[in-house]
Every structure is written in C-alpha cells, then in structure tokens.
C-alpha positions in Angstrom: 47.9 34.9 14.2 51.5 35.2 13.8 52.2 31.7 12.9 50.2 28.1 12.5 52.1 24.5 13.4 50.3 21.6 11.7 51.7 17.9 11.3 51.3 18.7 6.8 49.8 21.0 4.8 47.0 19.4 3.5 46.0 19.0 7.2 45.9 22.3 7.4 43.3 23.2 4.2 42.6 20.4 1.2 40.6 22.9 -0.7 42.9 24.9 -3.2 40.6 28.0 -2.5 41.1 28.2 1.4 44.7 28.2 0.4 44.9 31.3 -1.5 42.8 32.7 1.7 46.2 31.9 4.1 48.6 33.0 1.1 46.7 36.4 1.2 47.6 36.8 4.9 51.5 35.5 4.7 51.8 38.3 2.3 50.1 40.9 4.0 50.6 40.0 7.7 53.7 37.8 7.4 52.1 34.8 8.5 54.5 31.6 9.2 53.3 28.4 8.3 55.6 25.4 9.9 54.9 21.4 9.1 56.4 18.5 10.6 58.4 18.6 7.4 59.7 22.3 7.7 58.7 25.4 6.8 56.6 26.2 4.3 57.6 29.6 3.2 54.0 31.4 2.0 56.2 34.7 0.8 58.4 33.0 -1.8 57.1 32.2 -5.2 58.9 28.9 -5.0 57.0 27.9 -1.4 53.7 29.1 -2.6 54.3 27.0 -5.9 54.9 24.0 -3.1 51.9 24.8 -1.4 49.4 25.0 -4.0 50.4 21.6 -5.3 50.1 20.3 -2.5 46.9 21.6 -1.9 45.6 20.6 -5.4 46.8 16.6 -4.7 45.3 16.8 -1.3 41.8 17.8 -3.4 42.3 14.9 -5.6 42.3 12.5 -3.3 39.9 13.2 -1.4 37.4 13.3 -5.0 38.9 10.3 -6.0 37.8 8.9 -2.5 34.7 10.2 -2.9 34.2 8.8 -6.4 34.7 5.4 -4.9 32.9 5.2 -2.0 29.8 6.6 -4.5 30.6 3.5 -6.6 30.5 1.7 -3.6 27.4 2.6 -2.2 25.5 2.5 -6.1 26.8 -1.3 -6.2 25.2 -1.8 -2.7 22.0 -0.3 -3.4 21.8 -2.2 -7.4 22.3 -5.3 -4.9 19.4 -4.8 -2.6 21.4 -4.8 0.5 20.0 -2.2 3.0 21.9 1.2 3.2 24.0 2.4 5.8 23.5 5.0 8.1 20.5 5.8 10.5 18.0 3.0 10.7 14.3 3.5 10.0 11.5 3.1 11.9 10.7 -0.5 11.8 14.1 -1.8 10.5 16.9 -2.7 12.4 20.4 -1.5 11.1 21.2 -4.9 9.3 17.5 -4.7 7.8 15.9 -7.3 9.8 11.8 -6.3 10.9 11.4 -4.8 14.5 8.1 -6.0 15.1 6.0 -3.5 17.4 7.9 -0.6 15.6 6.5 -2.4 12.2 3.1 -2.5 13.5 3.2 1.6 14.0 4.5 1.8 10.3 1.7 0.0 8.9 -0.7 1.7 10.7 0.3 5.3 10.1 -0.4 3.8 6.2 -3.5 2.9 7.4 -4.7 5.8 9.1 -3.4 8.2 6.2 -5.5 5.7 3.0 -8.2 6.3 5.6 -8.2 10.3 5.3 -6.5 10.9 8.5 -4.2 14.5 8.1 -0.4 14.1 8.8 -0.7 16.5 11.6 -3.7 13.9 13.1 -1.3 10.6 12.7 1.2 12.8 14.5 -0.8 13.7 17.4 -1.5 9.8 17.6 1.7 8.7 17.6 2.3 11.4 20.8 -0.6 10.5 22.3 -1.7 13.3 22.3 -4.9 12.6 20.0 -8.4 14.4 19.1 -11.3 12.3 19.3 -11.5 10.0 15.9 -7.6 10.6 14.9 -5.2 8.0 14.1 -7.3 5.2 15.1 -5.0 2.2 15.3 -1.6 4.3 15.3 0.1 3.1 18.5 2.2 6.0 20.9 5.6 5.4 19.7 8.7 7.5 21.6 10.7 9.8 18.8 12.3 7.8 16.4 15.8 9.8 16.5 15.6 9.6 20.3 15.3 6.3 20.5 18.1 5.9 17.8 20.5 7.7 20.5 19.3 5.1 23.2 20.7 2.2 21.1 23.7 4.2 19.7 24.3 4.9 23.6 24.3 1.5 25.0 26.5 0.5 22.4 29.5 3.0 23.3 28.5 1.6 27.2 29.3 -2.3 26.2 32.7 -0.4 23.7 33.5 1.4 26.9 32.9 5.0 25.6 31.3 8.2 26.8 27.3 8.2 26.1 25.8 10.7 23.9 23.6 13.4 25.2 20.0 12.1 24.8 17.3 14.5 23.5 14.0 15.1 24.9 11.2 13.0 23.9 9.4 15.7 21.9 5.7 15.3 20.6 6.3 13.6 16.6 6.0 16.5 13.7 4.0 16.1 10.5 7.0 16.2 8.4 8.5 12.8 10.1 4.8 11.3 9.3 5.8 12.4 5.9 9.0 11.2 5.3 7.8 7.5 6.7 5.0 8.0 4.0 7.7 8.6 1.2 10.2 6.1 2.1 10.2 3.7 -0.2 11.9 1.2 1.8 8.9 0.1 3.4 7.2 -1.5 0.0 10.8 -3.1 -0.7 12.6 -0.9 -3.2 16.0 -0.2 -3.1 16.9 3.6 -3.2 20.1 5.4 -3.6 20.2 9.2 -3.3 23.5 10.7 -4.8 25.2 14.0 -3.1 24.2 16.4 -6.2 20.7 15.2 -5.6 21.3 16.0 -2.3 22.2 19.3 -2.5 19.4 19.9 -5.5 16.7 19.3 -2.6 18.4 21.3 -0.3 15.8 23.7 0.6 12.8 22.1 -1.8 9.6 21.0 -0.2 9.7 17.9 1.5 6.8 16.6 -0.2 9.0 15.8 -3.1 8.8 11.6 -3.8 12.0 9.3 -2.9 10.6 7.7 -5.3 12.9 9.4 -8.0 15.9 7.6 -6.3 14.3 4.1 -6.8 17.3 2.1 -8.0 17.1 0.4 -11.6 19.1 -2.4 -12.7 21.0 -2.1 -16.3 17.5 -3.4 -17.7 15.7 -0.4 -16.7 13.8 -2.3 -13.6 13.3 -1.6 -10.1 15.5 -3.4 -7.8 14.2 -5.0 -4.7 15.9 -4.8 -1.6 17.0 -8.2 0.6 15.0 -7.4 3.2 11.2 -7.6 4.1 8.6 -5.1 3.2 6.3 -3.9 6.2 3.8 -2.4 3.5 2.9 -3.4 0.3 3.5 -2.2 -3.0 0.0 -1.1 -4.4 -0.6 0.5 -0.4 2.8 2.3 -1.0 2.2 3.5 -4.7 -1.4 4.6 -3.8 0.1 6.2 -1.2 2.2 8.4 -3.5 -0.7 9.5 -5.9 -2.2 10.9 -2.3 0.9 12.8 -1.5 1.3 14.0 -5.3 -2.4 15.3 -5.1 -2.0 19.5 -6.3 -4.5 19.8 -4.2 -2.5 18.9 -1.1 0.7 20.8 -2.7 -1.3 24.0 -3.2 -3.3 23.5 -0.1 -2.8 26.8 2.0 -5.3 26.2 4.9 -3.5 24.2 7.1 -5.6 20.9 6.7 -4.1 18.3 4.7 -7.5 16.2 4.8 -8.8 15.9 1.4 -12.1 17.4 0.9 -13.3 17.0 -2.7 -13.5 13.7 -4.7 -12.1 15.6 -8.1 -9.5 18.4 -7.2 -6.0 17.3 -8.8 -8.0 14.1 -10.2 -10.2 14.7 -13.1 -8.5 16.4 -16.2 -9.2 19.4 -18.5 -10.6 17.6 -21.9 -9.2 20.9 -23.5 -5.6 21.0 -22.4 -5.3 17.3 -20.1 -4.2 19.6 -17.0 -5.7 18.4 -13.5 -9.0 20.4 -12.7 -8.7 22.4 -9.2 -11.4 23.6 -7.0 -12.5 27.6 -6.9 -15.1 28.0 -4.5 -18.1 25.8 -5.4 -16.6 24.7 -8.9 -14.1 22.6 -10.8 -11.7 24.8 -13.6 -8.6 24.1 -15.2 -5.5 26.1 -14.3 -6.3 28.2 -18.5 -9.6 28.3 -17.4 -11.3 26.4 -20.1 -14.2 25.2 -18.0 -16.1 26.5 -14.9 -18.3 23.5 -13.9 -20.7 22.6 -10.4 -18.3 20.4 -8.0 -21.2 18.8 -6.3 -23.0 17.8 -10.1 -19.5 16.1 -11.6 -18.4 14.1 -8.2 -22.8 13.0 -7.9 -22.3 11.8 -11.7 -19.2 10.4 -10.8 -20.0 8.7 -7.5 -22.8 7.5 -10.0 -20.8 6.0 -12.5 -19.1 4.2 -10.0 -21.6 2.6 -7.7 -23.1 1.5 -11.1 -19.8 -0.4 -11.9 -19.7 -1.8 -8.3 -23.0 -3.3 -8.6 -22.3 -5.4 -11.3 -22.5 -9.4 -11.6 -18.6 -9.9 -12.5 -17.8 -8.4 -9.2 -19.0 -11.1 -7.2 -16.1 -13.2 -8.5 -13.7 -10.6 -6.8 -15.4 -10.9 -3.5 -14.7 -14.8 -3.5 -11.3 -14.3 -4.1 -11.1 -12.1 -1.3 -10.6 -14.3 0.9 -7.4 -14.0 3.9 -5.9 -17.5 2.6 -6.1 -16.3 -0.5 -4.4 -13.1 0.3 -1.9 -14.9 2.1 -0.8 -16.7 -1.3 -0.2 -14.0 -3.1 1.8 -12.8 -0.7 3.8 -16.3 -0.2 4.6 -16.2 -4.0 5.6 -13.1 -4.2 7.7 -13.5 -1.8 8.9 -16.4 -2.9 10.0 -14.7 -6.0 12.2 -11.8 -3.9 13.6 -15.3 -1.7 14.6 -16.7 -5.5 16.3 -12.6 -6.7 18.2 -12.6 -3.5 19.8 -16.5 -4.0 20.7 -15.6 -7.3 22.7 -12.5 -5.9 24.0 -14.7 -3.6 25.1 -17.2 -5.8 26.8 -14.2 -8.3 28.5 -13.0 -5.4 29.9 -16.7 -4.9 30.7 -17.0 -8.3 28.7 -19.5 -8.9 26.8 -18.1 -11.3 27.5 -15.8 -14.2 26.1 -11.9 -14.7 23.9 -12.8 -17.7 22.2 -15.7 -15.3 21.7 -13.2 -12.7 19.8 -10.7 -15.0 17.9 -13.4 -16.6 16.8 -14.7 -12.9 16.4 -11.2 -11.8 14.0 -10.0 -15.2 12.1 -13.4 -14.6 11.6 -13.1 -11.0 10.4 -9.3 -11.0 8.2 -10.0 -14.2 6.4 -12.5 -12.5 6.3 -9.8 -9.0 4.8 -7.1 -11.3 2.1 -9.6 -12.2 1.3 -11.3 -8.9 0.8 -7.7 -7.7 -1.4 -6.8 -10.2 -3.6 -10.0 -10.0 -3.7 -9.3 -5.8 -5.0 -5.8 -6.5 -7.7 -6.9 -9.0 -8.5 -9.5 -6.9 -10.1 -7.4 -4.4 -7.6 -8.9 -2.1 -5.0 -5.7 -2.0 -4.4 -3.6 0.8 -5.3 -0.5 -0.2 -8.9 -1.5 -2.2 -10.0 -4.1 -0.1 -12.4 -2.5 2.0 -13.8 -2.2 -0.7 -13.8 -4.6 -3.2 -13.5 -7.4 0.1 -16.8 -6.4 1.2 -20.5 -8.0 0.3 -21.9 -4.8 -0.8 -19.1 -3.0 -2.5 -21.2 0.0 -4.1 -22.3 0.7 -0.4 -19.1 0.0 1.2 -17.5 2.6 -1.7 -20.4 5.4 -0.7 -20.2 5.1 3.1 -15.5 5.1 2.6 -13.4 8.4 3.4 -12.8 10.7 0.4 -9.1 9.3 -0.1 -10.5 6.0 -0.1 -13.1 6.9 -3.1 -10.7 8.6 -5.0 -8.2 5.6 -5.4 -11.4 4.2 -7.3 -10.8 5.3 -11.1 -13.4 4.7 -13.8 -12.6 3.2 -17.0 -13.7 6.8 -18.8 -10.5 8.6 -17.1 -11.9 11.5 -15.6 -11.7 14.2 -18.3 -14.3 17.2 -17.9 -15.5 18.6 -20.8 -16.3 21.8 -21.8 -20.5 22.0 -22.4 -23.5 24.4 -23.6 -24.3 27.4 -21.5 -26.7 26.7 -18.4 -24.4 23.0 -18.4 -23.7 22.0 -14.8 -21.1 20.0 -16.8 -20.2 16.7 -17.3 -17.2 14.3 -16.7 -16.3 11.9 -19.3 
C-alpha cells in the first residue's frame, strides 16, 4: 500500500497497538495516511505524537462504552428481566413460554433423571432413535435453524435481504448439554461477564452456568420475571448428575451411569469421592480397595429398609397432583409478589430497602415451599419414587440415576476395614 484514505483516524485502528504496526510501515515504506481532516503525517514526530493520542482516546471510549453497557446488562440480570441475545429453546425473545418447544425441554429433563445418555436424547430429538431412547423427547428441528427462520421473516416484514438458512442437521450431545446446564429453565437469573468468557474459552463444556447465577446485595439468588419450564429440585438434581467424576472422567464414550457409588460415596480417610477400578471402589490416595457389588447390596439395603418405614406413608398421601399443584401456585405466587415489588421500585413507588425486604421475604418463603414439595414426595425429580404405593420396590426396580439421587442419612463414607473385609459403607 502506498497510501490509506479513511473518514478519521480512529476509524482506521482504535487499538494503540495496531497503530505502532502502520507507524512501522510509514517509516519504512513511506506510507501516507490521509483523513477527512488532512493528512496525518506518520514520518514526523509531531504527527505520530497526533496519532497516538488519538488512538489512545479512541481506546477509551470504546472501554468506557463497554464499562457501561456491562453495568447495564448486571442491572438487568439483578432485575430478573430476560437477557438479550439468542432466544432459548422454549422461550421466546421477550421471555414468554413457547409451548410445544417447552414440552421438548421438560422432557429432555425427563429422559436424562431417567438414565437416558446425552448422545440417546440427541438421537431422539432427530428422530433418529434406538429402540428404548429418549422415550417422550419429541423430534424437534435445530434450535439455531429455526432461530434463522424467525430472524428471516422478520428482515421480510422490515423489507431486508434474508439470511442464508442452514441445513437442518441431526442435534449434537453438546446442545443436549448446554439445555441441561441452563439455568434459565428452573428460573434463575444468570449473567456471564466477558473475562469469564474468555476464561472458558476452550474449557470443557461440562462446566456449570450455575457459577453465573446472579445474587442480589444480600447474597441470594435472584429469580428471573419469567416462568420456569422445570423445576428447581429437577434442575439442581440435574447438576449433581452432570458434576458426577465419573461422567467427567468417563473415557468410553457412554455417558449412562453404571454404578450406584462412583463419584458418590466418600473416602472416610481423606473425604474424596470413591471411583470405580475394575470390580472395586478406591479413593483417588488409595486408602481403600473395597467389592463394588458388596457396598451398593448394603447400600441398596440400607435404603429399601428406610423406604419401608410407617412415617413414609404420610408422604404418599401428600403426593397427591392437587397437592402438587399448590405448591406450585404458592410458589409462584411468591415470584408474581418479587416481580410487583420491582415493578413498583422501578415506578418509584417504593423505596430500595422495601424492595430487599419484599425480595428476602418472598425468596425465604421459595426456599422453603421447595423444600417442603421435595419432602413431600410430591417433587419432580423423587416422585416416582416417593409418589408410589410401594416406594422400596419402586426405588429397586428405578434407573441407576434415579437411585442415586436417593441419599441416606449416614452420608456415604466407606471405611477402611480388617483384611478379608468386602468393606463397608457408613
């Protein structure tokens, strides 16, 4: 290049560092720069001087821009109002449920608490499908291609040039996944800033969205104004699953679970999850060596025993569909009386300390409602279970995730034992 004509300079480069790249070449190649405000002459001291402070108030702005819109987007998300950008599966952009799309959420939840692998809910949402996969998950075209449809017929009605639209591949495992992860679905707010961002560039994409839950100044999650398709114990339990070592570690390319203890029960020596080595459980140190089978019998055991008991029978009358429908009308309730009182602060009819009060109240009284539904037997994720008139049986005939979201009260350590031990779980 001989010369470059821009409207300004900091159209040409705002990044102090490209700069000195073009200043290199005006020295060495005598390359003319020219701006709708004149020359800017790279081979004086004096125009070079021009040009890099230019450059560096150019860079300013555009961080002090991107300072704000940050602030802007963290106020959004601490006020529960649905982020902007791509919508999710299920959502429309302004938040608003998209029924059948909803219905294919939930049952991708389903299908996974039942022991289905993420490559299984993937062929099932393709329709493509072995025999006994993602039973319930209905053939749903690709998300992003569908996305492009909408965007599309948009620009028609604005008068603008479509988009090209993508095939309708077959859905990957890793979409199954990040539906899995989002927490959006149970109702949290989540904000993900750009150095977190660029920190997960290139990390596995089983790590949780959950660390971008948003908190409000008192340290609590903030629910977002829009309705949840899942629920929050379903979503949570969900999480543990994904978390599972055993699934992280898990080199054979099956992500089906196949042992009730692996990344469950805990060293008694050194508290680390046990992990399984052929036909045994052993700690990462190698503290203990002990029979898989003989733990997760004693186990299984230990918890049939449990279900058996008299004081379970008052669980299965509370697990009743009306009943479960309560819960779920007073807790939403609660969310209906978080999102006037944002309303009203917004208004200005209310102060800040009114909000937070309202808000602490309302979510206190969430936390518990949530907690009484799962107890209750009348929660998503242990009520085939718990629901049922023979919950010991209905526990020994469920899928291996389904048993291990049942947790006795003694924790799950293994302890070390005598020789000849088959060991024991404590």
């Amino acid at each position: 290049l001989d010369a470059i004509v821009c409207y300004d300079l900091d159209r040409l480069t705002r990044q102090p560092r490209e700069l000195e790249d073009w200043i290199d070449r005006a020295e060495s190649r005598g390359l003319l720069l020219v701006t709708a405000n004149g020359d800017a002459d790279l081979s004086t001291d004096g125009g070079r001087m021009y040009a890099r402070i230019k450059a560096a108030v150019a860079r300013a702005e555009v961080e002090r821009k991107g300072a704000r819109q940050s602030r802007a987007h963290v106020q959004r998300a601490r006020q529960g109002r649905p982020p902007k950008g791509v919508r999710p599966l299920g959502y429309s952009t302004s938040g608003q449920i998209i029924p059948h799309e909803a219905e294919g959420v939930r049952a991708i939840y389903a299908a996974f608490l039942r022991g289905d692998s993420l490559q299984g809910i993937a062929r099932a949402l393709s329709g493509t499908q072995m025999d006994g996969e993602g039973l319930g998950v209905p053939h749903l075209p690709l998300h992003s291609r569908t996305v492009v449809l909408e965007r599309n017929a948009r620009r028609e009605v604005e008068g603008k040039v479509p988009r090209p639209v993508p095939e309708d591949r077959p859905w990957s495992a890793s979409t199954v996944l990040g539906i899995l992860r989002n927490p959006r679905y149970a109702g949290y707010s989540v904000y993900t800033s750009k150095d977190v961002r660029r920190q997960e560039t290139g990390e596995s994409r089983r790590k949780a969205l959950r660390d971008n839950l948003v908190k409000d100044e008192n340290g609590e999650l903030v629910l977002g104004q829009w309705e949840a398709i899942v629920e929050t114990d379903q979503w949570w339990t969900v999480q543990n699953f994904l978390d599972d070592p055993a699934r992280v570690t898990n080199r054979s390319g099956s992500t089906v679970r196949k042992h009730l203890g692996a990344g469950l029960y805990r060293c008694e020596v050194c508290g680390e999850p046990v992990r399984t080595r052929a036909r045994y459980y052993s700690c990462k140190a190698g503290h203990l060596n002990r029979t898989r089978s003989a733990i997760d019998d004693f186990v299984r055991a230990l918890v049939v025993e449990r279900l058996k008991r008299k004081d379970l029978r008052r669980r299965k009358k509370q697990a009743d569909p009306e009943i479960k429908d309560a819960f779920s009308e007073r807790i939403a309730e609660q969310r209906a009386r978080i999102a006037r009182a944002e309303r009203d602060y917004d208004a200005e009819v209310i102060e800040g300390e009114d909000l937070a009060r309202i808000r602490k109240a309302a979510r206190a009284e969430i936390t518990r409602l949530e907690a009484e539904r799962l107890t209750s037997g009348t929660g998503t994720v242990l009520a085939p279970i718990l629901g049922t008139s023979d919950p010991a049986q209905a526990f020994l005939e469920a899928p291996m995730a389904l048993q291990r979201t049942m947790r006795h009260p003694h924790d799950g350590h293994a302890q070390e034992g005598t020789a000849g031990q088959e060991g024991v779980c404590s």
